[in-house]
ROPARO-867479 format. One record per atom (N, C-alpha, C): atom name; z, y negated, x negated. Coordinates in steps of 0.2 Angstrom, whole numbers, plus 2048, in hexadecimal, padded with zeros to 3 digits. Atoms other than C-alpha are relative to their C-alpha. Example, Ala and Ser with C-alpha at 12.3 -4.5 7.8 and 13.67 -1.06 7.14 Angstrom:
<pts>
(pt "N", (800, 806, 7FC))
(pt "CA", (827, 816, 7C2))
(pt "C", (800, 7FA, 7FC))
(pt "N", (7FF, 806, 804))
(pt "CA", (824, 805, 7BC))
(pt "C", (803, 7FB, 804))
</pts>
This chain:
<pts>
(pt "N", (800, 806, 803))
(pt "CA", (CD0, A74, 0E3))
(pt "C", (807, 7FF, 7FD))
(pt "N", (7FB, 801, 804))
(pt "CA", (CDD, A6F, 0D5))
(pt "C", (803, 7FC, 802))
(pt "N", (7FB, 806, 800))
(pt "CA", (CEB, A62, 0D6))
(pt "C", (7FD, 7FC, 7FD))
(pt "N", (805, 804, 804))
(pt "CA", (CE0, A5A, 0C9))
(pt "C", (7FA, 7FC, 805))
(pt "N", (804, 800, 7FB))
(pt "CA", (CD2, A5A, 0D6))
(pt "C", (7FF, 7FD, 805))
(pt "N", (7FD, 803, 7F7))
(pt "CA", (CDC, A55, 0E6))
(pt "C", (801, 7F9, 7FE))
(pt "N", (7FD, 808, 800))
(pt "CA", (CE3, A46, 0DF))
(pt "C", (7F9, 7FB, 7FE))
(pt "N", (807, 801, 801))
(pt "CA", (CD1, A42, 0D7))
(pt "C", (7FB, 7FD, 807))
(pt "N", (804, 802, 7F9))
(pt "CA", (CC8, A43, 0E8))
(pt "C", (805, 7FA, 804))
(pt "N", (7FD, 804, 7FF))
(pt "CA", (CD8, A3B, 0ED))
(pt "C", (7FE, 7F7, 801))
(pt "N", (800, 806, 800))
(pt "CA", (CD5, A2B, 0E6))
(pt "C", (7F8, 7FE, 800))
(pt "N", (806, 800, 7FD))
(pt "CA", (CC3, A2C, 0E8))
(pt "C", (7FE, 7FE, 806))
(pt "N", (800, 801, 7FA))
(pt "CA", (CC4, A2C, 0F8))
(pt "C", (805, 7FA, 804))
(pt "N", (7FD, 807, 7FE))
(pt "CA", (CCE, A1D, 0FA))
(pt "C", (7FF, 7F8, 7FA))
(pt "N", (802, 804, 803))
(pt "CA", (CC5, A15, 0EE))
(pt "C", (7FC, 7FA, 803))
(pt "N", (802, 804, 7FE))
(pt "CA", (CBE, A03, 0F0))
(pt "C", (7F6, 803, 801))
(pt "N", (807, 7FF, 805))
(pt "CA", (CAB, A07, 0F1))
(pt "C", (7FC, 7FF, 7FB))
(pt "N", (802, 7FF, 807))
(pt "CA", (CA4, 9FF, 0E3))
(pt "C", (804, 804, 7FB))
(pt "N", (7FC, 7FB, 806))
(pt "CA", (CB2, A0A, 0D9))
(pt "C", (7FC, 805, 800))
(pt "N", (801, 7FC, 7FF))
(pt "CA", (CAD, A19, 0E0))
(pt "C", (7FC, 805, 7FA))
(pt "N", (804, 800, 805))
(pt "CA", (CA1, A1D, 0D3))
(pt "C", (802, 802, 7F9))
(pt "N", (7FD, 801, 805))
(pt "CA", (CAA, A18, 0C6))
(pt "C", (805, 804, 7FF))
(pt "N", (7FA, 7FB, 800))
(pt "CA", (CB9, A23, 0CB))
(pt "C", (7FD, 807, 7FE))
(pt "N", (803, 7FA, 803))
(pt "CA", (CAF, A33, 0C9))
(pt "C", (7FC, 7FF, 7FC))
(pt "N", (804, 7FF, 809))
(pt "CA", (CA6, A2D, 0B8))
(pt "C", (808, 807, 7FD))
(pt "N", (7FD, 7FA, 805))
(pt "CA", (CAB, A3A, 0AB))
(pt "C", (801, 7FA, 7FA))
(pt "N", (7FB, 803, 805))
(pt "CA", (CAF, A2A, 09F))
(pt "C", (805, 7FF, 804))
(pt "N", (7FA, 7FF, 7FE))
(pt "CA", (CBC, A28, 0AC))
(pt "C", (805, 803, 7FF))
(pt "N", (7FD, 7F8, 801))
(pt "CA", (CC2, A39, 0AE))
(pt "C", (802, 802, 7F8))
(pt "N", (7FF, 7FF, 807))
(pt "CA", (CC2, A3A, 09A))
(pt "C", (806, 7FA, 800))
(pt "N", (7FC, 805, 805))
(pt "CA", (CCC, A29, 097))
(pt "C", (806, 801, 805))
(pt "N", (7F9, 7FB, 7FA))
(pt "CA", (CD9, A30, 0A6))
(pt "C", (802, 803, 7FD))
(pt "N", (7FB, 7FA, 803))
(pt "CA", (CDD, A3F, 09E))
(pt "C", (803, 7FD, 7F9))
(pt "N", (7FF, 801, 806))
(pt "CA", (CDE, A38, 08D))
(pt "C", (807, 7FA, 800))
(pt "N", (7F9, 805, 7FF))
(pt "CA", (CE9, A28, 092))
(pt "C", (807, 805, 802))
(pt "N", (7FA, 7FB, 7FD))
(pt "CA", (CF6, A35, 09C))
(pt "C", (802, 805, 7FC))
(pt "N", (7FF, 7FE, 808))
(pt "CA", (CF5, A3F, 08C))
(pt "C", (806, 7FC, 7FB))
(pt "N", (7FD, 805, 804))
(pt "CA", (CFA, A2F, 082))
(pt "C", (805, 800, 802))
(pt "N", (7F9, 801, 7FF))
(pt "CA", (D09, A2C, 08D))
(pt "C", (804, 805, 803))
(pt "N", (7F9, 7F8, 7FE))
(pt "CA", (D10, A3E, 090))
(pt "C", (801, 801, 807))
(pt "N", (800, 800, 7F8))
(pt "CA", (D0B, A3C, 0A1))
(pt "C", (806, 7FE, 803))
(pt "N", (7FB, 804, 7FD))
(pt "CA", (D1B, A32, 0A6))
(pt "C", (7FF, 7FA, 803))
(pt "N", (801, 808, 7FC))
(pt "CA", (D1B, A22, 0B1))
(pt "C", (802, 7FD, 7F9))
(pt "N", (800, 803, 804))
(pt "CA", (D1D, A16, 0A4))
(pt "C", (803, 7F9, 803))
(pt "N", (7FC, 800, 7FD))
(pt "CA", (D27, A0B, 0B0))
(pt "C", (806, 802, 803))
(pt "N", (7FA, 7FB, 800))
(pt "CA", (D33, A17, 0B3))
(pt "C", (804, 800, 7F8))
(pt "N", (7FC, 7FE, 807))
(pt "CA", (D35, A1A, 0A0))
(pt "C", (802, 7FB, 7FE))
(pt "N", (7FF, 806, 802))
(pt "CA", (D36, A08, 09C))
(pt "C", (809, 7FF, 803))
(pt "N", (7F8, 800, 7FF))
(pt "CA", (D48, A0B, 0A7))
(pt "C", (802, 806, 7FF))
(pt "N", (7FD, 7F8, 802))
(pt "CA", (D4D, A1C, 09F))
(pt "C", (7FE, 805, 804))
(pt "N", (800, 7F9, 7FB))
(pt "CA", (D46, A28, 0AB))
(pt "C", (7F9, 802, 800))
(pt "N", (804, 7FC, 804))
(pt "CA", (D3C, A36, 0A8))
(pt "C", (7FA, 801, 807))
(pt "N", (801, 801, 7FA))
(pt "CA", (D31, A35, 0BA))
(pt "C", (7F7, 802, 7FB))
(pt "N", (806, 7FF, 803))
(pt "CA", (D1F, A3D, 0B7))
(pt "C", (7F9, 7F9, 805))
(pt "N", (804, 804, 7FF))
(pt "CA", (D10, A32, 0B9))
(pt "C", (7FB, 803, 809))
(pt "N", (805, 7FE, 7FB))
(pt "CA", (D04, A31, 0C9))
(pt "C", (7F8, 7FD, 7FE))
(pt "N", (808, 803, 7FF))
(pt "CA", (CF6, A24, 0C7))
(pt "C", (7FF, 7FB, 7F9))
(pt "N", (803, 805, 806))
(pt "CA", (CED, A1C, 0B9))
(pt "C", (7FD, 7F9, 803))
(pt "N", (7FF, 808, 7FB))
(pt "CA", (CEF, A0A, 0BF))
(pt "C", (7FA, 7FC, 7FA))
(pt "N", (802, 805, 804))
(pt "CA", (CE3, 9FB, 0B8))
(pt "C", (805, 7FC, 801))
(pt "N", (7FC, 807, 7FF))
(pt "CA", (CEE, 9ED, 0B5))
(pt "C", (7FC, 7FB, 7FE))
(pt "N", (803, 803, 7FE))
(pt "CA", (CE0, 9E3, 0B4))
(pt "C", (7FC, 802, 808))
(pt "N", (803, 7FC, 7FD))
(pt "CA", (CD8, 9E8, 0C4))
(pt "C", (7F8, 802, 802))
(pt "N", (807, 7FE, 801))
(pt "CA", (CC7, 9EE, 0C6))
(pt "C", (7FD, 7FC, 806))
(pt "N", (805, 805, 7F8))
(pt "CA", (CBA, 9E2, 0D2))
(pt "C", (7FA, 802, 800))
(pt "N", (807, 7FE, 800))
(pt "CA", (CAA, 9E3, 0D5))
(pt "C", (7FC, 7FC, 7FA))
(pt "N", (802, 803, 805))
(pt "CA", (CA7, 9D6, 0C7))
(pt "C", (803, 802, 7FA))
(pt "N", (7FC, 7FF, 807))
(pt "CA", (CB0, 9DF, 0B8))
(pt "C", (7FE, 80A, 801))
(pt "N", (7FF, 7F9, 7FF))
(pt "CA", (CAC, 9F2, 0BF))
(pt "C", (7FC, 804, 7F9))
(pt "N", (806, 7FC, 804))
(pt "CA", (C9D, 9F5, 0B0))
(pt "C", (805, 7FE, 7FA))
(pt "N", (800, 801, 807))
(pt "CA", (CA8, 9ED, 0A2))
(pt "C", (808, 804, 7FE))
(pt "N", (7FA, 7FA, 802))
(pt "CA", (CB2, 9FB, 09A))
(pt "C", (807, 7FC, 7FC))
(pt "N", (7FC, 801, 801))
(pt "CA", (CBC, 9F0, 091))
(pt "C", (806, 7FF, 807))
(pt "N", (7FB, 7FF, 7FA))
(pt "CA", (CC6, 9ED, 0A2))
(pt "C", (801, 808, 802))
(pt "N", (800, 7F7, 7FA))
(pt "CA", (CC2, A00, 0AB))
(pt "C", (803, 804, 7FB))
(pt "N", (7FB, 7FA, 808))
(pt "CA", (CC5, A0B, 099))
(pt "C", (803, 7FD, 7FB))
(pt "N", (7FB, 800, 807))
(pt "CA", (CCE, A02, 08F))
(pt "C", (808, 801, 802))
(pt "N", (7FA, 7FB, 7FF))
(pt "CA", (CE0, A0B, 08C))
(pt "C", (805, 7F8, 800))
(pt "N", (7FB, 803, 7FF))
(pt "CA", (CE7, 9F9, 089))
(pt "C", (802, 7FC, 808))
(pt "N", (7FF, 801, 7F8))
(pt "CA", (CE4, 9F6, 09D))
(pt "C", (7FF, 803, 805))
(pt "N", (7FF, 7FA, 7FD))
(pt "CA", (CEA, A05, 0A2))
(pt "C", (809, 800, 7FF))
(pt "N", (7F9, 7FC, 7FE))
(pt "CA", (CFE, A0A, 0AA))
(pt "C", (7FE, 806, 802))
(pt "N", (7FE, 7FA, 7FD))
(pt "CA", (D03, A1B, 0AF))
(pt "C", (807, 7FF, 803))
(pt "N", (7F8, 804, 7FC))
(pt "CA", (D0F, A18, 0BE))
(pt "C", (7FF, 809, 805))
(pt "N", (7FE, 7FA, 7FA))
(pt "CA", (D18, A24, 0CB))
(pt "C", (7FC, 7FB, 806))
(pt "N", (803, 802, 7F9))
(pt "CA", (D11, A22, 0DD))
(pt "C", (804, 7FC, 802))
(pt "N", (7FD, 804, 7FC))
(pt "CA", (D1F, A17, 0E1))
(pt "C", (802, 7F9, 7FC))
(pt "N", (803, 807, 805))
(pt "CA", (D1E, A0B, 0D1))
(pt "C", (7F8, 7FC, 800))
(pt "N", (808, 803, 7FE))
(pt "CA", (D0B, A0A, 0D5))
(pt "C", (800, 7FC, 807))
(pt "N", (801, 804, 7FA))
(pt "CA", (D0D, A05, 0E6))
(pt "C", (807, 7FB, 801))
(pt "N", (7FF, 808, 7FF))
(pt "CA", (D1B, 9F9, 0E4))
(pt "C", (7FE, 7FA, 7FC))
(pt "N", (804, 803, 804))
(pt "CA", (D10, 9F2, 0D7))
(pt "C", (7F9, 7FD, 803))
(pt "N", (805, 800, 7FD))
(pt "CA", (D02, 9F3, 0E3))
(pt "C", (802, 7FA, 807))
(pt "N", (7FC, 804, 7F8))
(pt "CA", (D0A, 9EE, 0F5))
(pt "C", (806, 7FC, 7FE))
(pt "N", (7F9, 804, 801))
(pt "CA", (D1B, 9E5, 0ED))
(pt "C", (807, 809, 802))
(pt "N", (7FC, 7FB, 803))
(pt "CA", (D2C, 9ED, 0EF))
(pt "C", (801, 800, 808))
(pt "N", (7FF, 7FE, 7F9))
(pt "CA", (D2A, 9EE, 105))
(pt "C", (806, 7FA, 802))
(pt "N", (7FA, 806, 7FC))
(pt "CA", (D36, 9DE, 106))
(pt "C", (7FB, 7FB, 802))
(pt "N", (802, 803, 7FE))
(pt "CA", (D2A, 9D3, 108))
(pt "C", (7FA, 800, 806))
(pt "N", (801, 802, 7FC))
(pt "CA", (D24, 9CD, 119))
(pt "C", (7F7, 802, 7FE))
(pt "N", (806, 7FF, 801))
(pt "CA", (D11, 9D4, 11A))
(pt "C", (7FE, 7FF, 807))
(pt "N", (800, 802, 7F9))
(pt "CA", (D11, 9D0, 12E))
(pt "C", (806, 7FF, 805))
(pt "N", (7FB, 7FE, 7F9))
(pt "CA", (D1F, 9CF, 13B))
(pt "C", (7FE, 805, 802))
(pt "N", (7FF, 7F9, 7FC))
(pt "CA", (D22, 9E1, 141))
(pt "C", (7FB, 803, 7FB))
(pt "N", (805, 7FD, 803))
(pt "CA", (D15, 9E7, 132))
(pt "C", (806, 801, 7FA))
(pt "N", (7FF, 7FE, 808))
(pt "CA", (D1A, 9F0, 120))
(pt "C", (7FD, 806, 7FC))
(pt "N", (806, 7FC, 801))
(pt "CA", (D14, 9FA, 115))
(pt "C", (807, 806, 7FD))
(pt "N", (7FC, 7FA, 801))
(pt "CA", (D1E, A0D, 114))
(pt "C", (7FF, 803, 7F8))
(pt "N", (800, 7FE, 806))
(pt "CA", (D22, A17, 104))
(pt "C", (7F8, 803, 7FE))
(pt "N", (806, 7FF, 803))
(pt "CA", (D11, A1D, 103))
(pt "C", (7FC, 7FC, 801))
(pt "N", (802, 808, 7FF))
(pt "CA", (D0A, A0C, 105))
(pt "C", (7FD, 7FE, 805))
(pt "N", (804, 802, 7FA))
(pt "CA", (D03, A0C, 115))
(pt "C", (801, 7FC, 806))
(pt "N", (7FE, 805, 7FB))
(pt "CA", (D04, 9FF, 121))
(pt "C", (803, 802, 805))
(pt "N", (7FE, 7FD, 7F9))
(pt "CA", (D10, A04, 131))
(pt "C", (804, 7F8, 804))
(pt "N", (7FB, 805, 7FE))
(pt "CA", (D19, 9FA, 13B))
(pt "C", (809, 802, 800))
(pt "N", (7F9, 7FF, 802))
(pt "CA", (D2A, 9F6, 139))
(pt "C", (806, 7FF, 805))
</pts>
């Protein structure tokens, strides 16, 4: 299995289940490759502060629900799409780990809840 592939089943596999589906469509997989094309495969926060940082995840910045998953305008369109590093997508996602998500709870650089 390619890196391509790893990170694919990746996020598949932590996909919400109604995504699920949607993340292995091949109009997905097409509007992926072609967006991370578009922006030279760099995080696009990163670049916005000069730094040259390859991308990880093709983020929605609208986010996909279970009431929006069929309308492509949201899912494929390129204008509600970023291309982040794994630590721009997860401060994006989780915050920047300063903030209070439990007493004794936070969320680690790879975003997963540990205790603190």
């Amino acid at each position: 299995m390619g890196k391509s592939e790893g990170y694919r089943q990746g996020v598949i596999d932590i996909a919400k289940e109604y995504a699920k589906k949607f993340y292995n469509s091949k109009q997905w997989q097409d509007c992926r490759r072609s967006y991370i094309s578009k922006v030279h495969g760099l995080c696009e926060h990163c670049l916005e502060e000069g730094k040259h940082v390859p991308g990880y995840i093709v983020d929605h910045v609208i986010e996909i629900t279970p009431s929006n998953i069929n309308d492509p305008e949201v899912t494929l369109n390129h204008d509600n799409l970023q291309y982040l590093c794994l630590a721009c997508h997860n401060t994006k996602t989780f915050g920047n780990g300063e903030e209070v998500i439990r007493d004794g709870l936070m969320f680690d650089s790879n975003g997963e809840l540990v205790e603190s």
